[in-house]
C-alpha positions in Angstrom: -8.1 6.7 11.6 -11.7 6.8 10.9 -14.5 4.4 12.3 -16.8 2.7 9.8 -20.0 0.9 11.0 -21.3 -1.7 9.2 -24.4 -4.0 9.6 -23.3 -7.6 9.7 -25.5 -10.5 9.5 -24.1 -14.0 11.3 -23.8 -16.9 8.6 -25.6 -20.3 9.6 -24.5 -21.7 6.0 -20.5 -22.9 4.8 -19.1 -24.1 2.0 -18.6 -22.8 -1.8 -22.2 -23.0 -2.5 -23.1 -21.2 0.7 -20.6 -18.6 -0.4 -21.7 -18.9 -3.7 -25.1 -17.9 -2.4 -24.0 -15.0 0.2 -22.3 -12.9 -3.1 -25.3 -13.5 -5.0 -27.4 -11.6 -2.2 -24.6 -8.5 -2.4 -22.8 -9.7 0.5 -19.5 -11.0 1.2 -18.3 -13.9 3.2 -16.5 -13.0 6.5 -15.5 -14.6 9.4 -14.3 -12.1 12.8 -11.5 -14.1 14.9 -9.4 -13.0 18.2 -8.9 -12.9 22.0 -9.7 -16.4 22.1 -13.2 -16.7 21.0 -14.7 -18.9 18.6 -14.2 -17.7 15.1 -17.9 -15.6 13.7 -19.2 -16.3 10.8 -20.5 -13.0 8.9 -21.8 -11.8 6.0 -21.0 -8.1 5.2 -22.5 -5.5 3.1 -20.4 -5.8 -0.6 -20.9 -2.1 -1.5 -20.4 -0.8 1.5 -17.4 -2.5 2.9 -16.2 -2.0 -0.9 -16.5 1.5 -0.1 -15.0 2.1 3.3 -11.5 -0.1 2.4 -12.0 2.7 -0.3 -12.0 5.9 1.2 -10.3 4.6 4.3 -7.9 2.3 4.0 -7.9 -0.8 4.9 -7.2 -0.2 8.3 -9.8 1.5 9.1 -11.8 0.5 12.1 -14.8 -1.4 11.7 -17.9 -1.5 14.1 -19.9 -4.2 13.0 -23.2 -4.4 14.4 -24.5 -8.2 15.2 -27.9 -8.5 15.9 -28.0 -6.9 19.1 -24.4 -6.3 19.7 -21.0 -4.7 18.2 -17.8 -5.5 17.7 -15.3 -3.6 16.7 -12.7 -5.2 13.9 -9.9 -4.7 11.6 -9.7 -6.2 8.0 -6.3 -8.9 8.4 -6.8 -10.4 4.9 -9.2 -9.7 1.8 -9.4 -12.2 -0.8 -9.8 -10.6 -4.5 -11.4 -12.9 -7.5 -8.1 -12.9 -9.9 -10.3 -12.8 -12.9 -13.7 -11.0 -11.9 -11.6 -9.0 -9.3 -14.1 -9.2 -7.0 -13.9 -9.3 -3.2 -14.4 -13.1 -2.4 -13.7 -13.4 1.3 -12.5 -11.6 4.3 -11.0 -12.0 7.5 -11.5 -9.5 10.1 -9.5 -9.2 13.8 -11.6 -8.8 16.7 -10.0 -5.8 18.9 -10.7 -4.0 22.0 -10.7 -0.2 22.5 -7.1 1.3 24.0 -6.0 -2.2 22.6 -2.5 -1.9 20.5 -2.4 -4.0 17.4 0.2 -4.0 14.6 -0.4 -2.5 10.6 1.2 -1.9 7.9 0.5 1.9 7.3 1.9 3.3 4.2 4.4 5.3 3.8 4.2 8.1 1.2 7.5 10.4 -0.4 7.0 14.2 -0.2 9.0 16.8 -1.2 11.5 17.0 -4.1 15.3 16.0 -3.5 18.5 18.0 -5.3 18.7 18.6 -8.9 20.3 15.5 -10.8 19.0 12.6 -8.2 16.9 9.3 -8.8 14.4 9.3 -6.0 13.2 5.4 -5.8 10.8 4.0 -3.1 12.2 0.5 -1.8 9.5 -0.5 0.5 5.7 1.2 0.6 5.1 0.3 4.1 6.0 -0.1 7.8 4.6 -2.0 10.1 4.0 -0.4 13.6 2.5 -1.3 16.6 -0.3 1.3 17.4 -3.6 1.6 19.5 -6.4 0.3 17.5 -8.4 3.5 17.6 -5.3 5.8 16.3 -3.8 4.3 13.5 -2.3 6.7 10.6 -3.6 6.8 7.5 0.0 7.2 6.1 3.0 8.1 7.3 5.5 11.1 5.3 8.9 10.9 4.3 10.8 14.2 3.0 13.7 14.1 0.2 13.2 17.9 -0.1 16.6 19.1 -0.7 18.3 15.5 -0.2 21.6 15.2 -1.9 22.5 11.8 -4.1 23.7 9.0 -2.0 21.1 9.7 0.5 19.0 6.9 2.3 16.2 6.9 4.6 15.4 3.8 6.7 12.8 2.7 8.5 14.5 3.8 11.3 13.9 7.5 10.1 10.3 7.3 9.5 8.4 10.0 11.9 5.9 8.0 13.8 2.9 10.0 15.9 3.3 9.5 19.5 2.2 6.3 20.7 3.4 4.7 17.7 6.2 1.8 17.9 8.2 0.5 15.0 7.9 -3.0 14.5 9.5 -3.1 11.2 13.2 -4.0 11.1 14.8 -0.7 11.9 17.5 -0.9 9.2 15.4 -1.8 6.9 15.5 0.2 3.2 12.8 2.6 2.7 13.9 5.6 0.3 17.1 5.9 -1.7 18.3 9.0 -3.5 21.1 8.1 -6.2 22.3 10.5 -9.2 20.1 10.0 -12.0 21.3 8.0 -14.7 20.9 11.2 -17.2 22.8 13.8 -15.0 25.9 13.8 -17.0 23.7 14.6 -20.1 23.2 17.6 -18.3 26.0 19.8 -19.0 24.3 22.1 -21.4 27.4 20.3 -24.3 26.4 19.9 -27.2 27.7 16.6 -29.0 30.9 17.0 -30.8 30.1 17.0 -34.6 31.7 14.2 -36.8 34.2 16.1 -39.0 34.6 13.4 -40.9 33.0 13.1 -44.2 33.5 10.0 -47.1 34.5 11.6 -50.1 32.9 9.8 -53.1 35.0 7.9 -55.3 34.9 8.7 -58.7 34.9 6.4 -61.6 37.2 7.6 -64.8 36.7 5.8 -67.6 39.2 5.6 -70.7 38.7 5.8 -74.2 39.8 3.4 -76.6 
């Protein structure tokens, strides 16, 4: 997982209007937690942070750097305008370096299973308990060759050494059922209707 660092800027102002003001100035309202400590109030970089949730995830590591000093963090929560769909607020986790910490890390299908299955994801994440500085980007699950009736559970997920399921182990991940069109698959051809309505013809007499 890649490190980011970003230049935070500790907030002496609360409140909507405060907020208000922070976004305003292209920043975004922030506030680090953990270990204890009192809760920091911060105001991150918008484009920036925007950017490294982007091309990272958002579990990539964060070294924010505080006036003199860093910290290093992980995004817990950020908290999307529904309308503007803009970031409004975040909450970061304070963590420590060998540390472990628990993620959700995707979990992304490769492969391609037997002819004539359904291939449907159940759940797009597992949460794992990892060191902070070694979290996956993504984890991979193969259906190459898997036959219908096939599942894969959490349980079966590869994690990287180091890497501890947290997730209930049973839980439903990846199931591989026939595909509702594999019995139009026969190469038959529909029967034709044989049947055909013979018009009804009208005689008429003559007086």
């Amino acid at each position: 997982m890649s490190e980011v660092r970003l230049a935070a800027e500790a907030r002496t102002e609360f409140g909507k209007g405060a907020a208000r003001r922070t976004r305003r100035a292209g920043k975004i309202p922030a506030v680090l937690y953990g270990h204890g400590s009192d809760p920091k109030h911060l105001a991150l970089p918008a484009l920036e942070f925007a950017r490294a949730v982007r091309e990272h995830g958002q579990n990539a590591v964060l070294t924010l750097e505080i006036d003199s000093s860093s910290e290093l963090a992980l995004t817990k929560t950020v908290t999307i305008h529904p309308i503007k769909n803009y970031i409004e607020h975040v909450d970061l986790l304070l963590v420590q370096r060998g540390e472990k910490v628990n993620v959700e890390v995707p979990v992304i299908i490769v492969g391609e299973a037997s002819p004539g299955t359904l291939v449907t994801q159940d759940a797009t994440t597992v949460e794992v308990s990892v060191e902070a500085l070694h979290i996956p980007e993504q984890f991979e699950v193969s259906v190459d060759g898997v036959q219908a009736g096939s599942q894969i559970l959490a349980k079966d997920v590869p994690l990287p050494a180091g890497s501890e399921l947290v997730t209930d182990p049973e839980t439903l991940i990846v199931a591989v059922n026939v595909s509702p069109t594999a019995g139009d698959m026969d190469g038959g051809e529909p029967e034709a209707d044989t049947e055909t309505e013979t018009p009804v013809e009208s005689s008429s007499s003559e007086d």
